[in-house]
mmCIF file as Biopython writes it, N, C-alpha, C and O atoms, coordinates in Angstrom:
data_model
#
loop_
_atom_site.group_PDB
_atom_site.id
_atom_site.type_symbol
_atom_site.label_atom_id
_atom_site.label_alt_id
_atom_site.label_comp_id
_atom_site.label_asym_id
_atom_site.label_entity_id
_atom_site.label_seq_id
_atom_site.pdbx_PDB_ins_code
_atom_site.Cartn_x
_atom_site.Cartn_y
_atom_site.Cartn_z
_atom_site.occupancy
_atom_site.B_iso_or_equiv
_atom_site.auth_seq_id
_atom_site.auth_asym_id
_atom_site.pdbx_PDB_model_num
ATOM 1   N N  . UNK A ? 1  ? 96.608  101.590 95.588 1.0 0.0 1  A 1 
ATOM 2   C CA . UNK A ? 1  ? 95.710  102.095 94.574 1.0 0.0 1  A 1 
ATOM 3   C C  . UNK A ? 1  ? 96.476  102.144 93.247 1.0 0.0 1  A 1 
ATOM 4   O O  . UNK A ? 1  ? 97.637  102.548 93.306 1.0 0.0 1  A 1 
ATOM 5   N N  . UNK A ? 2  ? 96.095  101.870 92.340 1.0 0.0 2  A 1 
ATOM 6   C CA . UNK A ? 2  ? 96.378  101.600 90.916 1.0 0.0 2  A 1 
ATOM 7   C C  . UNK A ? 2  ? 96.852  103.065 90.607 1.0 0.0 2  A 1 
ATOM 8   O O  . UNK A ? 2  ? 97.118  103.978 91.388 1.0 0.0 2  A 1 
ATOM 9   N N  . UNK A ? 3  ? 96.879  103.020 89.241 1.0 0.0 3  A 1 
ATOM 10  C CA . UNK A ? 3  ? 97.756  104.290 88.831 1.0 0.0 3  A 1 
ATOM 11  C C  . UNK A ? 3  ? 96.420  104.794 88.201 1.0 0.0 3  A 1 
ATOM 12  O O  . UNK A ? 3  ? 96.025  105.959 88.148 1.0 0.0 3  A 1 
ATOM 13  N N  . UNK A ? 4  ? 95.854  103.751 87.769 1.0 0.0 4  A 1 
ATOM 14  C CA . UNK A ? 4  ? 94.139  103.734 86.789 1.0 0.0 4  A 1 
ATOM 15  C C  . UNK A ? 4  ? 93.214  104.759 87.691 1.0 0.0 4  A 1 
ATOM 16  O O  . UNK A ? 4  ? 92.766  105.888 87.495 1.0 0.0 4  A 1 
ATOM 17  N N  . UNK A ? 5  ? 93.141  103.722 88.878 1.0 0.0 5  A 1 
ATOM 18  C CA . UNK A ? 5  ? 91.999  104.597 89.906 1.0 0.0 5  A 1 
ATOM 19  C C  . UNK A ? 5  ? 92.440  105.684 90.327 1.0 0.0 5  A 1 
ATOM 20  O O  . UNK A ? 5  ? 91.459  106.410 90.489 1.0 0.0 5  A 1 
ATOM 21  N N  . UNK A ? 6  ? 93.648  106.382 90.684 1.0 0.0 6  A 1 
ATOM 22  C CA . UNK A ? 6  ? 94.347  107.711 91.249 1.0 0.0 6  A 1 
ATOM 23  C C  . UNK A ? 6  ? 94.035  108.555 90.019 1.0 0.0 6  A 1 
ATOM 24  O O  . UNK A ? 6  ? 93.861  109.773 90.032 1.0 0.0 6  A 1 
ATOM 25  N N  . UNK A ? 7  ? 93.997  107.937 89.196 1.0 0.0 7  A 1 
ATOM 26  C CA . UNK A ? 7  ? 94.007  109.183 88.003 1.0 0.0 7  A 1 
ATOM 27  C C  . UNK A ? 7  ? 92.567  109.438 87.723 1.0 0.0 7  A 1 
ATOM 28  O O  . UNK A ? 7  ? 92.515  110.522 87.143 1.0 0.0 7  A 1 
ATOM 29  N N  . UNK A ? 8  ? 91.342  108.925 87.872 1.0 0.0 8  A 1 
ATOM 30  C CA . UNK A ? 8  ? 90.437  108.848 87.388 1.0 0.0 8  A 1 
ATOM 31  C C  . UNK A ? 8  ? 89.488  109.471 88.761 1.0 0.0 8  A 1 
ATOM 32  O O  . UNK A ? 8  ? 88.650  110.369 88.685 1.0 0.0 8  A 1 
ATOM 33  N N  . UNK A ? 9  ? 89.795  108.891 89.710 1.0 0.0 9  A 1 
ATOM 34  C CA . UNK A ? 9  ? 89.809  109.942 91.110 1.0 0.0 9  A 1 
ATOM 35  C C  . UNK A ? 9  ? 90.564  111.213 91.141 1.0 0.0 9  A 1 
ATOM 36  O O  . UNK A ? 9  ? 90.114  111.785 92.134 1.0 0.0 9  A 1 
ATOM 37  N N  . UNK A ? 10 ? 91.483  111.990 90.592 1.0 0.0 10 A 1 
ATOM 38  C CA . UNK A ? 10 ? 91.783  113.106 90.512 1.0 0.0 10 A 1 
ATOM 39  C C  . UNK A ? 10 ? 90.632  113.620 88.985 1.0 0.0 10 A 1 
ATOM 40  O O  . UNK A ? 10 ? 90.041  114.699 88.967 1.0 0.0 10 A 1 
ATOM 41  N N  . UNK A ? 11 ? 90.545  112.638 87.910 1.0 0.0 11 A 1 
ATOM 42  C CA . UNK A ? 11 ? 89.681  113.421 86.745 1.0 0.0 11 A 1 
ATOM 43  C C  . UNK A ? 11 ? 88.404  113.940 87.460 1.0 0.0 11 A 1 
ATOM 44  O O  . UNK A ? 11 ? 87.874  115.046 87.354 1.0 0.0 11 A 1 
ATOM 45  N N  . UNK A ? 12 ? 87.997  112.743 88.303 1.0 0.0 12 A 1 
ATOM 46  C CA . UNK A ? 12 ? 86.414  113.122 88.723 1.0 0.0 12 A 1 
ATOM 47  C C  . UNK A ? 12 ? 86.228  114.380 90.046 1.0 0.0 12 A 1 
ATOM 48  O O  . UNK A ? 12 ? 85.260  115.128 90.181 1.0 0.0 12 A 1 
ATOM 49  N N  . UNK A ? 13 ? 87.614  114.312 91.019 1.0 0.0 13 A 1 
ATOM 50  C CA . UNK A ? 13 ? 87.639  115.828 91.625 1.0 0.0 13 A 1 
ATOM 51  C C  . UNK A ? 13 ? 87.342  117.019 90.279 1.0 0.0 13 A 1 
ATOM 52  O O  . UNK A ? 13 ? 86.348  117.735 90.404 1.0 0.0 13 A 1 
ATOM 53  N N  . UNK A ? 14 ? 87.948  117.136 89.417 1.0 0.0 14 A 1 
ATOM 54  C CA . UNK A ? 14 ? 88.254  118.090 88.665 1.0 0.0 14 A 1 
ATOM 55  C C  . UNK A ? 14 ? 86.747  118.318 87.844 1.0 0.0 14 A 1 
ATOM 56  O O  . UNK A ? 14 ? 86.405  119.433 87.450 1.0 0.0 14 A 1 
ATOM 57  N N  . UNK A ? 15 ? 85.956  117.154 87.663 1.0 0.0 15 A 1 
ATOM 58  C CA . UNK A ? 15 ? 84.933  117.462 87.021 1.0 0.0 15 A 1 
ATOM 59  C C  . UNK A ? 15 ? 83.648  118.105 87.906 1.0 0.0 15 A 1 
ATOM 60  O O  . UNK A ? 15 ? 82.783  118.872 87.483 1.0 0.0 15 A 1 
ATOM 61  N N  . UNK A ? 16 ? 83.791  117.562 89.249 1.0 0.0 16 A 1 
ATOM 62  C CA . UNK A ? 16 ? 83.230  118.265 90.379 1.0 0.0 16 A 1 
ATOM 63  C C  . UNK A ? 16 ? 83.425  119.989 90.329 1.0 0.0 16 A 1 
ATOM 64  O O  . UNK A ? 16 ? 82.632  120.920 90.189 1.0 0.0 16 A 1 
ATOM 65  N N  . UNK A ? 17 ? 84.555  119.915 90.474 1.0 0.0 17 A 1 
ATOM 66  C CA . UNK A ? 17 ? 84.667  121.476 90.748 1.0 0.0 17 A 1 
ATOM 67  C C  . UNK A ? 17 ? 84.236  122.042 89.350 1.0 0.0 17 A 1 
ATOM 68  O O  . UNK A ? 17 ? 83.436  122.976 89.411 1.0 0.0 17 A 1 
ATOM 69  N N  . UNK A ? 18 ? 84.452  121.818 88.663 1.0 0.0 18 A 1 
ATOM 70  C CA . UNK A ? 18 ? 83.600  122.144 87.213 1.0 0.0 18 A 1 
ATOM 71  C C  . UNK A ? 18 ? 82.234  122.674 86.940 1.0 0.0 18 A 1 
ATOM 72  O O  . UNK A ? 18 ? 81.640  123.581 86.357 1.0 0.0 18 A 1 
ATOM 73  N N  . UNK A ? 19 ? 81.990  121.198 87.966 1.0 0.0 19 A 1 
ATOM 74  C CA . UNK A ? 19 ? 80.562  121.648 87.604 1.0 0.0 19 A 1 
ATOM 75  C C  . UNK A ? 19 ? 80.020  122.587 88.676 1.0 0.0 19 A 1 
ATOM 76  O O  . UNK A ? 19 ? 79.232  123.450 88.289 1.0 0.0 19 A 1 
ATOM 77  N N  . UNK A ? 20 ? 80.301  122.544 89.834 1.0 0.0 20 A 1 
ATOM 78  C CA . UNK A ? 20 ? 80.128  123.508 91.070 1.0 0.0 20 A 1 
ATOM 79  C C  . UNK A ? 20 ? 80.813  125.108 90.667 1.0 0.0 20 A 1 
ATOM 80  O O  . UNK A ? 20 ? 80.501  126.118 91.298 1.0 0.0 20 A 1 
ATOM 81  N N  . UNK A ? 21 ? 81.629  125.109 89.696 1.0 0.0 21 A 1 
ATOM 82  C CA . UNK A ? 21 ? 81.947  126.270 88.842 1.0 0.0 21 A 1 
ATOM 83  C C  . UNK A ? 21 ? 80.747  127.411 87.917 1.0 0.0 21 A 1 
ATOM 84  O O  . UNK A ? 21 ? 80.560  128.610 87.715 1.0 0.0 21 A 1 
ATOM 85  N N  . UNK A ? 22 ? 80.041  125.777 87.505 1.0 0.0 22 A 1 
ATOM 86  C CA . UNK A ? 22 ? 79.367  126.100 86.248 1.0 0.0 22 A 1 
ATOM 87  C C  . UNK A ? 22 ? 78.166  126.412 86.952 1.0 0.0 22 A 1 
ATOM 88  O O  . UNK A ? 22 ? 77.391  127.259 86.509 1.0 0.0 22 A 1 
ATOM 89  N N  . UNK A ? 23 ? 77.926  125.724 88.137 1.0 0.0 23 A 1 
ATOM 90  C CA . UNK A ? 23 ? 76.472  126.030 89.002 1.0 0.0 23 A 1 
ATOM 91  C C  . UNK A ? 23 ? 76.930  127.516 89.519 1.0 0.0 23 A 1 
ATOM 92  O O  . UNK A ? 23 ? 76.036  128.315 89.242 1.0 0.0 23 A 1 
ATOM 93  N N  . UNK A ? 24 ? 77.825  128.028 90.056 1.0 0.0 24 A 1 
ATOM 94  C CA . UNK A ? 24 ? 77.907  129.527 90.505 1.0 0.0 24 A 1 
ATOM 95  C C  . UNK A ? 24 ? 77.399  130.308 89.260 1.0 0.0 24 A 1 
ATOM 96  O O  . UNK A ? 24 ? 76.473  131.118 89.291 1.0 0.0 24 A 1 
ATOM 97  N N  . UNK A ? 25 ? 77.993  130.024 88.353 1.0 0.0 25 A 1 
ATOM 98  C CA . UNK A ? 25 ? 77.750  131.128 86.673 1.0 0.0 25 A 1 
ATOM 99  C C  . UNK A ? 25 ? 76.391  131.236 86.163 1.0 0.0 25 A 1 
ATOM 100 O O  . UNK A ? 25 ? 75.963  132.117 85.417 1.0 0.0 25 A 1 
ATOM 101 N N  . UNK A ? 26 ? 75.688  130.126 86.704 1.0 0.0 26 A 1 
ATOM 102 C CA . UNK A ? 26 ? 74.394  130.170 86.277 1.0 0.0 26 A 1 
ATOM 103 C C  . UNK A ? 26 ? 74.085  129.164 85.406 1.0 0.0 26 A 1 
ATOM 104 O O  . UNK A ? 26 ? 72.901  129.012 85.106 1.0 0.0 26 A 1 
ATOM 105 N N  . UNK A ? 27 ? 74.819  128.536 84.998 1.0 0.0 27 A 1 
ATOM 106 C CA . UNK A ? 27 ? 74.910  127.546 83.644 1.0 0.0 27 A 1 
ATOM 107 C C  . UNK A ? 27 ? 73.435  126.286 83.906 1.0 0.0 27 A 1 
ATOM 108 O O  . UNK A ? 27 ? 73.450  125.595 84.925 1.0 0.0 27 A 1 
ATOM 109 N N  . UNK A ? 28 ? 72.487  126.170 83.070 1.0 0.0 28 A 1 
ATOM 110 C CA . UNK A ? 28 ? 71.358  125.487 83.410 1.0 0.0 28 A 1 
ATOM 111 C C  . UNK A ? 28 ? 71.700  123.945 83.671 1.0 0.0 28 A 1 
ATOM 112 O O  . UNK A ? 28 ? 72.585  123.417 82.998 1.0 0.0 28 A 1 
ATOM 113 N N  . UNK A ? 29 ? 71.120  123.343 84.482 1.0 0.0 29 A 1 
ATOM 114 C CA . UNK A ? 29 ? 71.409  122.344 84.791 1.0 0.0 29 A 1 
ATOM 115 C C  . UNK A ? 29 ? 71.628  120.980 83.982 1.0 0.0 29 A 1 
ATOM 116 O O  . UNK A ? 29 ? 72.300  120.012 84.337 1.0 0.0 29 A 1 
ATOM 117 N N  . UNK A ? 30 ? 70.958  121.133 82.913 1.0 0.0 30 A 1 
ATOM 118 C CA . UNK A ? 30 ? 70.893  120.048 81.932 1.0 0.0 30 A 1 
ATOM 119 C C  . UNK A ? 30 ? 72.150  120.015 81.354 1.0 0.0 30 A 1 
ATOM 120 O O  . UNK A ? 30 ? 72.724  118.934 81.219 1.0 0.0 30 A 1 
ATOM 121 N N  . UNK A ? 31 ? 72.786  121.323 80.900 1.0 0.0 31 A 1 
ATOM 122 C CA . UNK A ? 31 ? 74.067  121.312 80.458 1.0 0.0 31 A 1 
ATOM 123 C C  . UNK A ? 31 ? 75.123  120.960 81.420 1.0 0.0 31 A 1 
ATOM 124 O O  . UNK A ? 31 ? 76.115  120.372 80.989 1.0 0.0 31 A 1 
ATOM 125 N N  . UNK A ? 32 ? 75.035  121.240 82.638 1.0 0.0 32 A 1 
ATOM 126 C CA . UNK A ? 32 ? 75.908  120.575 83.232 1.0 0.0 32 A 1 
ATOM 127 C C  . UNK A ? 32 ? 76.499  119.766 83.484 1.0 0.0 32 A 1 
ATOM 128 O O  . UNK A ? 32 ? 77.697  119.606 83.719 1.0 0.0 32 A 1 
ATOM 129 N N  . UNK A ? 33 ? 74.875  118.611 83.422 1.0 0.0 33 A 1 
ATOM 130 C CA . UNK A ? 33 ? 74.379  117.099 83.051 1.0 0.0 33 A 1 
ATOM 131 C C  . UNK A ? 33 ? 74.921  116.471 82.003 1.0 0.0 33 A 1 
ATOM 132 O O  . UNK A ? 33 ? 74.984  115.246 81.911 1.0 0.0 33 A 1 
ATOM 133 N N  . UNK A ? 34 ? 75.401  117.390 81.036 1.0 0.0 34 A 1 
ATOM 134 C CA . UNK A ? 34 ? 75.541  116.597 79.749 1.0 0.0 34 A 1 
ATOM 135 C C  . UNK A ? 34 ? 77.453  116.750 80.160 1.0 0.0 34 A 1 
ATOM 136 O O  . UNK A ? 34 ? 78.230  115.815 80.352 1.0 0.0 34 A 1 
ATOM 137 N N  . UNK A ? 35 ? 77.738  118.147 80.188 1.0 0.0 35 A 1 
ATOM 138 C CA . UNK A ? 35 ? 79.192  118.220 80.525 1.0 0.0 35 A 1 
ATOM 139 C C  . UNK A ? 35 ? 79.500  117.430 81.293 1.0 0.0 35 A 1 
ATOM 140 O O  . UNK A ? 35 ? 80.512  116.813 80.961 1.0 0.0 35 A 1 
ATOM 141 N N  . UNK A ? 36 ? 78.952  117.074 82.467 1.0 0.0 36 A 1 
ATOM 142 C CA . UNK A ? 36 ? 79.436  115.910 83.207 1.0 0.0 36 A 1 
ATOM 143 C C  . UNK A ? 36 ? 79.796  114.292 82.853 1.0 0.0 36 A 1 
ATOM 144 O O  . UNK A ? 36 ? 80.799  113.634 83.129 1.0 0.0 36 A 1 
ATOM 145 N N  . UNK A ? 37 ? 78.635  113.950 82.174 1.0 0.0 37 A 1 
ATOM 146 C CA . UNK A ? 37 ? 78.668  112.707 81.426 1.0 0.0 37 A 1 
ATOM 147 C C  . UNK A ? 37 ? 80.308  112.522 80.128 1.0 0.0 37 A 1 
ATOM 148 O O  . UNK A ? 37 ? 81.179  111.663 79.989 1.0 0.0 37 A 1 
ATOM 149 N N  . UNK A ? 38 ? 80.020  113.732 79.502 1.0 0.0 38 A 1 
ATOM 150 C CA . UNK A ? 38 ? 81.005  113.886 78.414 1.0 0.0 38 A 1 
ATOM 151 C C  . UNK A ? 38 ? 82.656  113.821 79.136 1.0 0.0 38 A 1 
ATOM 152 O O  . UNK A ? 38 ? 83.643  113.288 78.631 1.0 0.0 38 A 1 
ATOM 153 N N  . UNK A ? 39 ? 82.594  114.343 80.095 1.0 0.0 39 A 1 
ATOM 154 C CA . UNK A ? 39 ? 84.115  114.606 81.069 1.0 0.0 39 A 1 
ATOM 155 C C  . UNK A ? 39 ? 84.497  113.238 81.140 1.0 0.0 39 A 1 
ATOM 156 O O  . UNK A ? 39 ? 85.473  112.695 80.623 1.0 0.0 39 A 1 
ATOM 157 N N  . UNK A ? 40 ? 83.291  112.589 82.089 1.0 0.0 40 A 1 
ATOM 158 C CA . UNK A ? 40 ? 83.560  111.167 82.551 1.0 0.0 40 A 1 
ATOM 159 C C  . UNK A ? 40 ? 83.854  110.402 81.554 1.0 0.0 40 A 1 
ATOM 160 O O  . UNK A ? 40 ? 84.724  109.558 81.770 1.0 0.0 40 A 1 
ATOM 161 N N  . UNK A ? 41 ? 83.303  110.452 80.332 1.0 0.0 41 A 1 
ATOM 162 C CA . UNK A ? 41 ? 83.942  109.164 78.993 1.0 0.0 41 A 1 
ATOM 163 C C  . UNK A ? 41 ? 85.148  109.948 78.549 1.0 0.0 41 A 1 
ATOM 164 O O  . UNK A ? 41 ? 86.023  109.100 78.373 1.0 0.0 41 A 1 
ATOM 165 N N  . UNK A ? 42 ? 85.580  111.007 78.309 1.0 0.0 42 A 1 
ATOM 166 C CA . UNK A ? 42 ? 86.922  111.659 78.487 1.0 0.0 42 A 1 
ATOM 167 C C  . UNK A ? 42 ? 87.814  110.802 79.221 1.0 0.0 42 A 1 
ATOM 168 O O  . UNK A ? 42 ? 88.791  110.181 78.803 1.0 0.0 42 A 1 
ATOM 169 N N  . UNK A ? 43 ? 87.359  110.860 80.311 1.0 0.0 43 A 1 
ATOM 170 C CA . UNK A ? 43 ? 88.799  110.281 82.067 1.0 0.0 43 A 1 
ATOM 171 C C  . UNK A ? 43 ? 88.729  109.104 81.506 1.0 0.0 43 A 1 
ATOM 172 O O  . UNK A ? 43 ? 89.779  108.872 80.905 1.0 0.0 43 A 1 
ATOM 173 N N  . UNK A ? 44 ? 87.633  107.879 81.394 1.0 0.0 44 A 1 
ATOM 174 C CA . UNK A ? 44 ? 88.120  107.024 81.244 1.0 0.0 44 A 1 
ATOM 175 C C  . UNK A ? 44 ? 88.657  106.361 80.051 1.0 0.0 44 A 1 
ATOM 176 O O  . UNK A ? 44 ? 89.251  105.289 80.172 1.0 0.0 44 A 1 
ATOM 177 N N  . UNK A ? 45 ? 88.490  106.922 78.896 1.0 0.0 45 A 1 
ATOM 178 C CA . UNK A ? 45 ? 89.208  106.571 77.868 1.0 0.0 45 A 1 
ATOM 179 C C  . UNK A ? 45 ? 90.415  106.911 78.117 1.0 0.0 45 A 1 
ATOM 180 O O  . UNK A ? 45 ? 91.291  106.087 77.853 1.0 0.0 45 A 1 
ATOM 181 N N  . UNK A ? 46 ? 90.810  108.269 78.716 1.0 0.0 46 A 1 
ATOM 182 C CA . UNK A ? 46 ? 92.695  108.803 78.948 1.0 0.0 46 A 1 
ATOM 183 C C  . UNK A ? 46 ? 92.777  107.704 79.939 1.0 0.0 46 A 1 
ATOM 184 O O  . UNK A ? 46 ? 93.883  107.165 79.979 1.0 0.0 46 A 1 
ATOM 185 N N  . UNK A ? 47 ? 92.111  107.360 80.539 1.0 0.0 47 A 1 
ATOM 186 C CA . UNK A ? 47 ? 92.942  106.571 81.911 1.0 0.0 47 A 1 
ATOM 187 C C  . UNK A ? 47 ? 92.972  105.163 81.352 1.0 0.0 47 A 1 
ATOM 188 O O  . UNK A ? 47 ? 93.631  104.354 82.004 1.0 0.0 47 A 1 
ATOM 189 N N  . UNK A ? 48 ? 92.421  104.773 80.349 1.0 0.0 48 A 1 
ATOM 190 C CA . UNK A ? 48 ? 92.868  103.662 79.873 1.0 0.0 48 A 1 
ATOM 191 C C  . UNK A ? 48 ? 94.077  103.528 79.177 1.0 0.0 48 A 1 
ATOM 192 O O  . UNK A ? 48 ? 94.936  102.647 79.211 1.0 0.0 48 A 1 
ATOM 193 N N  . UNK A ? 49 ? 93.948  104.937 78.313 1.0 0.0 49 A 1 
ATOM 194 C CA . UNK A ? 49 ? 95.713  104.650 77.362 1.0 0.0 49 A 1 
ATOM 195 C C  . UNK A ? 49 ? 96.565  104.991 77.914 1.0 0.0 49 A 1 
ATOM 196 O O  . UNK A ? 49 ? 97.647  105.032 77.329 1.0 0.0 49 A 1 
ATOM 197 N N  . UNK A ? 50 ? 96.477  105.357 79.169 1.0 0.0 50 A 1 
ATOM 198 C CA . UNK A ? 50 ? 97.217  106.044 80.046 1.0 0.0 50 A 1 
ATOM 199 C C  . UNK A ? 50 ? 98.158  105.053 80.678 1.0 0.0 50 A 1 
ATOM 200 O O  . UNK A ? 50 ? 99.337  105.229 80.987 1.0 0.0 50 A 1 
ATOM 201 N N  . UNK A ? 51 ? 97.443  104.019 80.804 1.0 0.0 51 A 1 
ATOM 202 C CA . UNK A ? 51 ? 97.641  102.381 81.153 1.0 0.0 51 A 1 
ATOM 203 C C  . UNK A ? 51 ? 98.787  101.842 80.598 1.0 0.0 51 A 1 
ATOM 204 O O  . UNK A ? 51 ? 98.679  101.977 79.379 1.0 0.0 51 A 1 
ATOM 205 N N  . UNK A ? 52 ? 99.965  101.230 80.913 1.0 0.0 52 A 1 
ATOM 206 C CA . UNK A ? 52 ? 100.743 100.471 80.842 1.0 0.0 52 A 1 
ATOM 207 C C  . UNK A ? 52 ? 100.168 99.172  80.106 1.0 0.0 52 A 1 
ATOM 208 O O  . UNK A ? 52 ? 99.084  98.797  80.554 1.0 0.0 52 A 1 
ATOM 209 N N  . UNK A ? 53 ? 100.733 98.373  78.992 1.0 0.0 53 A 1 
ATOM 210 C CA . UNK A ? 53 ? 100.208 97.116  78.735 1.0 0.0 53 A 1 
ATOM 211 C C  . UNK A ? 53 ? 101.144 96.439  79.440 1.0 0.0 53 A 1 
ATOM 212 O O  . UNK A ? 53 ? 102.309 96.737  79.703 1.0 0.0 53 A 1 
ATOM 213 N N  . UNK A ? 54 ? 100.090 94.909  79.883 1.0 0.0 54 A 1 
ATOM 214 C CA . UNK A ? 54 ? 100.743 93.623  80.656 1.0 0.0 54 A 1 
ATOM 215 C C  . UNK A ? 54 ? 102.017 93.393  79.544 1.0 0.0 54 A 1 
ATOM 216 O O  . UNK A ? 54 ? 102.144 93.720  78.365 1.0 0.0 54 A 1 
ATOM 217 N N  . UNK A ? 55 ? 102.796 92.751  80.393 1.0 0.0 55 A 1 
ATOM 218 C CA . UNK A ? 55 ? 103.660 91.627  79.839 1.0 0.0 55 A 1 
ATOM 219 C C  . UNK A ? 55 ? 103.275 90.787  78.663 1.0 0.0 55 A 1 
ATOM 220 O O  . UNK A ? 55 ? 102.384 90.077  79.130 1.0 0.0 55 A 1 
ATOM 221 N N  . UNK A ? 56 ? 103.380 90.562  77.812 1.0 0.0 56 A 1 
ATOM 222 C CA . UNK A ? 56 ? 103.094 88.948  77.544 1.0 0.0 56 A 1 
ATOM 223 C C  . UNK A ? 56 ? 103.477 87.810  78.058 1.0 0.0 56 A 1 
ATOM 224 O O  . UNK A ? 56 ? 104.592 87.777  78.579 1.0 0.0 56 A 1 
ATOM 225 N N  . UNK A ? 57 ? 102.734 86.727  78.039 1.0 0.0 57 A 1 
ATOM 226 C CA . UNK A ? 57 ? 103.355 85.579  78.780 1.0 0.0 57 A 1 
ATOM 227 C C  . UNK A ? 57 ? 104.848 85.274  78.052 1.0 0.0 57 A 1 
ATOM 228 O O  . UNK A ? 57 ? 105.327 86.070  77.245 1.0 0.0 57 A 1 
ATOM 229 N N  . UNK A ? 58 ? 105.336 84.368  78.332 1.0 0.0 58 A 1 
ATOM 230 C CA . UNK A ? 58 ? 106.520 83.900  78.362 1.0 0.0 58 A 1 
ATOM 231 C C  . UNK A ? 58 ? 106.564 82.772  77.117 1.0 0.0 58 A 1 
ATOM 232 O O  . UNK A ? 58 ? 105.417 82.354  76.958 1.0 0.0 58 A 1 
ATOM 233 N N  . UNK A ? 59 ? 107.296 82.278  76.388 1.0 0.0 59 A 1 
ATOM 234 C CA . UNK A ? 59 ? 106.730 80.965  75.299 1.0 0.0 59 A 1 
ATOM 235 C C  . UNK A ? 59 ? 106.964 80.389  75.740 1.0 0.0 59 A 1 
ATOM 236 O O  . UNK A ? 59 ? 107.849 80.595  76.569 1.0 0.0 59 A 1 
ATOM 237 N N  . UNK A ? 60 ? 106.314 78.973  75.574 1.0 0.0 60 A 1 
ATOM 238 C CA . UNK A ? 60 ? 106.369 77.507  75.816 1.0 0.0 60 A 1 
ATOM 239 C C  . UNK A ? 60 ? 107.676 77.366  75.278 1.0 0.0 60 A 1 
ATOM 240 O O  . UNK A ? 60 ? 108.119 77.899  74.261 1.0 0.0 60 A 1 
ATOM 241 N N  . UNK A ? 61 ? 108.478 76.282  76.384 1.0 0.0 61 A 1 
ATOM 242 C CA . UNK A ? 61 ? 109.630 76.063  75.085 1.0 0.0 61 A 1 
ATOM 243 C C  . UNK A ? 61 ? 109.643 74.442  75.922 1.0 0.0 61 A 1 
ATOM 244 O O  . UNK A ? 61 ? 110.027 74.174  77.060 1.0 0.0 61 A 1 
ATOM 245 N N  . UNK A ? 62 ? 109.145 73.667  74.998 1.0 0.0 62 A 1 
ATOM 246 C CA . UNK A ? 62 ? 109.264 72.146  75.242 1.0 0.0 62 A 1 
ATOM 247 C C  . UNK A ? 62 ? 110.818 71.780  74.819 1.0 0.0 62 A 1 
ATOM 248 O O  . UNK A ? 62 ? 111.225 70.622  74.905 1.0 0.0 62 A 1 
#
């Protein structure tokens, strides 16, 4: 498993319990809805810069 997917699978545990947090407190459901959505473009933008860049290729050398 990637370093990408482990991390983004631990963001989305965390947004779970969040929201199963926010459902005990009473918090109306729509907001939850929206907190949820907002978390998830959170994780994956961090889990992108989070990301190592490739190599570059190598130069041609004729």
């Amino acid at each position: 498993m990637s370093s990408f997917a482990t991390y983004l699978v631990g963001f989305i545990v965390l947004i779970v319990g969040l929201a199963i947090a926010a459902s005990l407190l009473g918090v109306p459901t729509v907001w939850i809805a929206v907190g949820v959505i907002v978390l998830v473009g959170i994780g994956i933008i961090s889990a992108s810069n989070r990301q190592t860049p490739r190599d570059p290729p190598p130069p041609n050398t004729y």
